[in-house]
Backbone as JSON, one array per atom type, in Angstrom:
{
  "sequence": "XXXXXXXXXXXXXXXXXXXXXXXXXXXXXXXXXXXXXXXXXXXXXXXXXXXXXXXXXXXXXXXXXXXXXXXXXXXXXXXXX",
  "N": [[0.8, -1.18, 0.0], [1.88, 0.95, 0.74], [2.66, 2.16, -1.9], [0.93, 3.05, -3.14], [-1.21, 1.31, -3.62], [-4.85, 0.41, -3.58], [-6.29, -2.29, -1.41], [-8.82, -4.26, -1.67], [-10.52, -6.43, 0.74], [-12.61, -9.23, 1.43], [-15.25, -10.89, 3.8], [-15.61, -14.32, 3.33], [-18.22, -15.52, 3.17], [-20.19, -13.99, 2.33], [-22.52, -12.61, 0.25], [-23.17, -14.02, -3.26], [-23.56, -12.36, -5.0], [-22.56, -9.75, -3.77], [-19.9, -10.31, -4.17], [-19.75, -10.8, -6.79], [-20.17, -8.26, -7.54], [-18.14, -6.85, -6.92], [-15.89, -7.81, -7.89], [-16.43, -6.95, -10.78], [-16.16, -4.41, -10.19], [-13.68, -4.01, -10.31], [-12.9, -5.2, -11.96], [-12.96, -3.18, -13.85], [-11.21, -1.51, -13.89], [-8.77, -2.09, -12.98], [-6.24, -1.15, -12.15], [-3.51, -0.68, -9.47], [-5.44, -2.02, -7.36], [-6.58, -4.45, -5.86], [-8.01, -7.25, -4.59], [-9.51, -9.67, -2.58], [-10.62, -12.94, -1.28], [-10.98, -12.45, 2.74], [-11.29, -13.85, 5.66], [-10.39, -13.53, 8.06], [-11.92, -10.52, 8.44], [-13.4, -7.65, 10.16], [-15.57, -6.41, 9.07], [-17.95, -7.22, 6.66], [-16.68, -6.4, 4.05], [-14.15, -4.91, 3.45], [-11.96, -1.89, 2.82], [-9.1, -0.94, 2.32], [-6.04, 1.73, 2.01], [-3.13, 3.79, 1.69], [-3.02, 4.5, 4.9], [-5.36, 4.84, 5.15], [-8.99, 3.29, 6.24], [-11.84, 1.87, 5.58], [-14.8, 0.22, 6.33], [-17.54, -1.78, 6.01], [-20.8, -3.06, 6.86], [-22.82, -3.75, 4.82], [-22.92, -3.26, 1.55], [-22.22, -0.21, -0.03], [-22.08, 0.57, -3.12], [-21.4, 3.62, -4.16], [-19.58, 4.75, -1.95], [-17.66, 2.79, -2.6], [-16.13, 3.32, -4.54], [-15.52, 5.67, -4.67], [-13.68, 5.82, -2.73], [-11.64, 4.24, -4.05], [-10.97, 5.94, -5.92], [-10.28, 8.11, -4.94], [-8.3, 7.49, -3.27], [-6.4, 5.76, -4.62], [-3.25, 5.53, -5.74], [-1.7, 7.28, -3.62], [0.2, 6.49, -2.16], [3.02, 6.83, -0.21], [5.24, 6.04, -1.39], [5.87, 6.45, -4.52], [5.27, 4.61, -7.75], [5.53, 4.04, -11.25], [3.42, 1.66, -13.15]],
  "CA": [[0.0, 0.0, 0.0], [3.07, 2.47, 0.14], [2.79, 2.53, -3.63], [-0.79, 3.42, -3.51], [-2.58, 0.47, -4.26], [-5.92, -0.2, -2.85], [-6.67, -3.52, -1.03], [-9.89, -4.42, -1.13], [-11.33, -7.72, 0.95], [-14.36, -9.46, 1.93], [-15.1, -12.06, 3.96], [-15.48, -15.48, 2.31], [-19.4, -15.66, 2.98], [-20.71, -12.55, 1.81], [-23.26, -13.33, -0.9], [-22.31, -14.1, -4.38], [-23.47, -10.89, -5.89], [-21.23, -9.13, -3.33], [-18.58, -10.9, -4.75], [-19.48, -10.74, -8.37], [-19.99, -6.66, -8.17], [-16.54, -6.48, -6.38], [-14.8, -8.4, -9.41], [-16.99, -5.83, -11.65], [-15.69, -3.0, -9.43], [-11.87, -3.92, -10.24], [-12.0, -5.2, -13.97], [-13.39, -2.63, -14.9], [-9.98, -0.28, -13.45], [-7.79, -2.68, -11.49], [-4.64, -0.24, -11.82], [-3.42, -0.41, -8.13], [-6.68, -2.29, -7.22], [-6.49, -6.1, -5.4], [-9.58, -8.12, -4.06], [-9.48, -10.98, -2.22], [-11.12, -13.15, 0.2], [-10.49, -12.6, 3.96], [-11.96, -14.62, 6.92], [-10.35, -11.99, 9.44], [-12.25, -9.01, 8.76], [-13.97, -7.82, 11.27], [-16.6, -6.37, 8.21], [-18.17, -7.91, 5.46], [-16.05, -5.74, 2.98], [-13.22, -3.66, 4.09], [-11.3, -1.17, 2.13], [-7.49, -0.42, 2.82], [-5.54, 2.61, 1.44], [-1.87, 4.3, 2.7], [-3.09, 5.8, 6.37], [-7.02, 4.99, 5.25], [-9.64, 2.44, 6.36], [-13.0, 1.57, 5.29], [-15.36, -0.92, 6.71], [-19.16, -1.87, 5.7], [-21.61, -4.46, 6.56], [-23.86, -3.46, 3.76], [-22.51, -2.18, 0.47], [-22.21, 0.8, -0.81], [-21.09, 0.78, -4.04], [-20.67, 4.84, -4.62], [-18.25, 4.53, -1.8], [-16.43, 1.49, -2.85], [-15.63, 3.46, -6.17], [-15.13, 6.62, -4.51], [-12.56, 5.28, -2.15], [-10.73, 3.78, -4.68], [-10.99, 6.98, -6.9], [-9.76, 9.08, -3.8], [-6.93, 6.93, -2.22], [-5.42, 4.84, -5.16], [-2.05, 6.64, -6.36], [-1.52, 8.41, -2.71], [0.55, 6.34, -1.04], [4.17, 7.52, -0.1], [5.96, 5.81, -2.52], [5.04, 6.55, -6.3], [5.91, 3.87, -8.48], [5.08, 3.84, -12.11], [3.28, 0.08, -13.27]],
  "C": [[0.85, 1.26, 0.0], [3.41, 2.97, -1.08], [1.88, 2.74, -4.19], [-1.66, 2.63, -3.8], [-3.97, 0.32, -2.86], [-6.38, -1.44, -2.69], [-8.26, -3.87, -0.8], [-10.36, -6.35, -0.74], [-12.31, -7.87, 1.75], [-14.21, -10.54, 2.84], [-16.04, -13.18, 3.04], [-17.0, -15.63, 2.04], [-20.34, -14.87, 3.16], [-21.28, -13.6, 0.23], [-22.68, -13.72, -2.32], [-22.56, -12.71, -5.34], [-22.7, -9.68, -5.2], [-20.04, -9.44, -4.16], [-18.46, -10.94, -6.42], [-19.39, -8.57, -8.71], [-18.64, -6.07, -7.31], [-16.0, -6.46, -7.08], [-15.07, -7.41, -10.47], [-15.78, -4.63, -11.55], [-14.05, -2.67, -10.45], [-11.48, -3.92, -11.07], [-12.56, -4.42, -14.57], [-12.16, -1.28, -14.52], [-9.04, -0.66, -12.94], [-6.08, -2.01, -11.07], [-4.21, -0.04, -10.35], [-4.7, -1.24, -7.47], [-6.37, -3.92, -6.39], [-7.41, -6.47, -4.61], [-9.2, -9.46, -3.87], [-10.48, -11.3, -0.81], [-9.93, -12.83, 1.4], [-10.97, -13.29, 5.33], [-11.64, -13.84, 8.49], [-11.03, -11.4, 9.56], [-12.97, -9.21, 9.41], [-15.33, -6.99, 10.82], [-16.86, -6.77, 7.35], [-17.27, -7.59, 4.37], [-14.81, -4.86, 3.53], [-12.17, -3.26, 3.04], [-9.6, -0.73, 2.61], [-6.76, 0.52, 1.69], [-4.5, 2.72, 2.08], [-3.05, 5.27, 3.85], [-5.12, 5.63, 5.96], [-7.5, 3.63, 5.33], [-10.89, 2.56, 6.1], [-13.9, 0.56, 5.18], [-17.17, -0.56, 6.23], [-19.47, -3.02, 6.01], [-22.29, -5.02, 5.57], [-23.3, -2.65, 2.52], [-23.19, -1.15, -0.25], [-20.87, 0.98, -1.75], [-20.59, 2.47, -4.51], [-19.34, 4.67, -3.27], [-17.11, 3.65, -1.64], [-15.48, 2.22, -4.14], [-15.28, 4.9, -5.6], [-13.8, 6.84, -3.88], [-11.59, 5.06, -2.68], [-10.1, 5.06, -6.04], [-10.02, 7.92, -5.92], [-8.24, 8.64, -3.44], [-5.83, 6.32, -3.34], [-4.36, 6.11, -5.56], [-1.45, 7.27, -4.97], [-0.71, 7.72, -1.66], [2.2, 7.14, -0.54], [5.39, 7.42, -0.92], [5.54, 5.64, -3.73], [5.71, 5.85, -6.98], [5.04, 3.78, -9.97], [5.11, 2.5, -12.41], [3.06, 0.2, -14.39]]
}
């Protein structure tokens, strides 16, 4: 995340249309972008940025896309991919 990417994971049994408009979310921009299951979180979805967090039980997709619009690119180290 020091190179700006945004982590985004879920846990594993979150519905399947959670999980199919996540995959949406990412191929449709995945520059800096990574989705995976997690069985940790301690929310259905959680967002990670440099120095930012973002948890939901219930999605909201404007700020799944806003988040990632806001935070990707910002971390401390800029690396061109």
């Amino acid at each position: 995340m020091e190179h700006g990417h945004v982590w985004i994971s879920y846990k594993p049994d979150v519905s399947q249309e959670i999980k199919d408009k996540l995959k949406e979310i990412v191929e449709k921009d995945n520059w800096k972008v990574l989705l995976e299951p997690r069985a940790e979180n301690d929310a259905k979805i959680v967002l990670v940025s440099w120095g930012r967090l973002l948890k939901m039980d219930e999605p909201d997709w404007g700020k799944v896309e806003d988040f990632i619009k806001t935070y990707r690119d910002r971390g401390p180290e800029q690396t061109p991919e």
